[in-house]
C-alpha positions as CSV (number, residue, x, y, z in Angstrom):
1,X,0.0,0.0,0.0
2,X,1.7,3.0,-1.4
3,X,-0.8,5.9,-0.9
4,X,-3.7,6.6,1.4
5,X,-6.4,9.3,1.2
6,X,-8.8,10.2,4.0
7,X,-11.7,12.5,3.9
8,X,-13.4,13.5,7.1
9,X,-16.7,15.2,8.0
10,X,-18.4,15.6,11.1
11,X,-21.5,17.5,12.7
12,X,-21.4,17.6,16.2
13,X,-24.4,19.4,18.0
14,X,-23.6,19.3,22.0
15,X,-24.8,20.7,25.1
16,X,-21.9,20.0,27.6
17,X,-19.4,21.3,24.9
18,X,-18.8,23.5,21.6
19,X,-20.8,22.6,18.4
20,X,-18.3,22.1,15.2
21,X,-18.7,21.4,12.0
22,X,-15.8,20.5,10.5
23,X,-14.5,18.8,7.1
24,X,-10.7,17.2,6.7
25,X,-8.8,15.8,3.5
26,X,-5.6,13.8,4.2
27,X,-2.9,12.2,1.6
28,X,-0.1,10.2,2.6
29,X,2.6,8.8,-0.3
30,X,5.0,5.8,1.0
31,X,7.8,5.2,-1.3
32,X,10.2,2.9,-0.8
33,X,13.6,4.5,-3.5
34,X,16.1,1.6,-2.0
35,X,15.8,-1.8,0.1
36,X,16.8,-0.3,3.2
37,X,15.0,3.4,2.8
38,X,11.6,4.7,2.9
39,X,10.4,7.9,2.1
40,X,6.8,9.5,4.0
41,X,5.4,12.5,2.4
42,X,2.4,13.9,3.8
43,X,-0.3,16.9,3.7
44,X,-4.0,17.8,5.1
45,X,-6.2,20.8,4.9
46,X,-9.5,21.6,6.0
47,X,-12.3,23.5,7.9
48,X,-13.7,24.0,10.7
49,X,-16.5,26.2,11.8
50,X,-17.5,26.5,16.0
51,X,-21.6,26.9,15.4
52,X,-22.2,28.5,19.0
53,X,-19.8,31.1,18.8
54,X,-19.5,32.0,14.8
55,X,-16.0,31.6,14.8
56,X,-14.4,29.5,12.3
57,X,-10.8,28.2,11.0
58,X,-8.8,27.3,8.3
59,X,-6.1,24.9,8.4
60,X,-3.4,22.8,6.6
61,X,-0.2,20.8,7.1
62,X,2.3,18.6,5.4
63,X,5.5,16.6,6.5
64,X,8.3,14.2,5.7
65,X,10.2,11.9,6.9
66,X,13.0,9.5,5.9
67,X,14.0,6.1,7.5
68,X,17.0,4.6,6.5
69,X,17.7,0.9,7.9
70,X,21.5,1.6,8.1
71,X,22.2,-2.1,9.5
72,X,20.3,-5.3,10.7
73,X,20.5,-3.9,14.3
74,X,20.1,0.3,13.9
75,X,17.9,2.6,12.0
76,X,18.3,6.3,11.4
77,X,15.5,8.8,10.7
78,X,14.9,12.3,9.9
79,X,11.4,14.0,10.1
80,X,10.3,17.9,9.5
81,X,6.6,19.2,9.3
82,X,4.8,22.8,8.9
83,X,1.2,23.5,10.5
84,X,-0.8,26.5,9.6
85,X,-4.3,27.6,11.1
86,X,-5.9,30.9,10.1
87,X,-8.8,31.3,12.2
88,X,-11.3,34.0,13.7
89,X,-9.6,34.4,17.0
90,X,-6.5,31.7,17.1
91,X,-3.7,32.0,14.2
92,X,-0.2,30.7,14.8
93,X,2.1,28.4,12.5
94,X,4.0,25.6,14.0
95,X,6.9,23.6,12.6
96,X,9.1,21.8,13.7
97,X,12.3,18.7,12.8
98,X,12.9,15.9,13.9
99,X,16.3,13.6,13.8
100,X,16.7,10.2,15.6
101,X,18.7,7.0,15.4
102,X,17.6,4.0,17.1
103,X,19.3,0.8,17.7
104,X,18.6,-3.2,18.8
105,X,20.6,-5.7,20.5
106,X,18.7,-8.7,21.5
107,X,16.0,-7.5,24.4
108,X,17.7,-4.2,24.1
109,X,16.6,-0.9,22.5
110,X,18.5,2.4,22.4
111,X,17.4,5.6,21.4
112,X,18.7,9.3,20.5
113,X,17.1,11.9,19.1
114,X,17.2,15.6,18.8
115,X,13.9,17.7,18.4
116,X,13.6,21.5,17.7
117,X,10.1,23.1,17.5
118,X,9.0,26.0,16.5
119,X,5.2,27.7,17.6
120,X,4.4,31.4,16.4
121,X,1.3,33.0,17.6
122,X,0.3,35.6,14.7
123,X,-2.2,37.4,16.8
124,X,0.0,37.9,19.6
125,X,3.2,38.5,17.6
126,X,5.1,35.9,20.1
127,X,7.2,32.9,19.0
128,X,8.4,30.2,20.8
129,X,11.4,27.9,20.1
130,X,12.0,24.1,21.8
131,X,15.2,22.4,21.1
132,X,15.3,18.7,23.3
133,X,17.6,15.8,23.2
134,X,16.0,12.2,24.2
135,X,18.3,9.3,24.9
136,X,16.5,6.2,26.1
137,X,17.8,2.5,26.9
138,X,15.1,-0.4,27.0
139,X,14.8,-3.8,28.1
140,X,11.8,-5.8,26.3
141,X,10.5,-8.8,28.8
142,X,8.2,-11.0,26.6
């Protein structure tokens, strides 16, 4: 399975919560260049509109990521997306990267990764950056 497409709509009409109506479309490609490396690409956009209050938002995304299968026991992979909503009262743009290499030894699993995010407000004019380093040993007990 190479590609996958989603479509979404839903009509929510609530008392305890706010009433949405909101419609999604979704594509993911897979491709697979080289025995050993895969290659993600994906993207949404859609709508939603909050019924009690008459706000309403536009939105859209798309990522990538690559996997390489550099040996039988370790794996690299390097990920980056971009989010957009444009809205009555909320618009910011995230994006953010992603780069990890993970490795197996028997019941073991190692892990390190570095993340950096970035989350703009565009009302508020303020813009946040994250960068975080993960490293992580497991033991698997079946």
């Amino acid at each position: 399975r190479w590609s996958t497409t989603r479509l979404l709509f839903e009509d929510i009409d609530s008392t305890t919560s706010v009433s949405t109506t909101r419609w999604r479309a979704e594509e993911n490609l897979l491709f697979r260049p080289r025995e050993n490396v895969f290659l993600n690409l994906s993207g949404y956009v859609g709508h939603t509109v909050f019924k009690d209050i008459g706000s309403e938002e536009d939105f859209y995304g798309f990522g990538a990521n690559v996997q390489w299968r550099v040996t039988n026991w370790s794996k690299a992979k390097i990920e980056g997306f971009y989010d957009e909503i444009d809205g009555t009262s909320i618009r910011t743009k995230s994006m953010g990267a992603e780069a990890r290499w993970e490795w197996f030894y028997g019941i073991w699993t190692g892990e390190a990764s570095y993340r950096f995010l970035n989350l703009e407000d565009l009302n508020s004019s303020q813009t946040r950056n994250r960068n975080s380093i993960f490293f992580s040993i497991r033991r698997s007990l079946f």
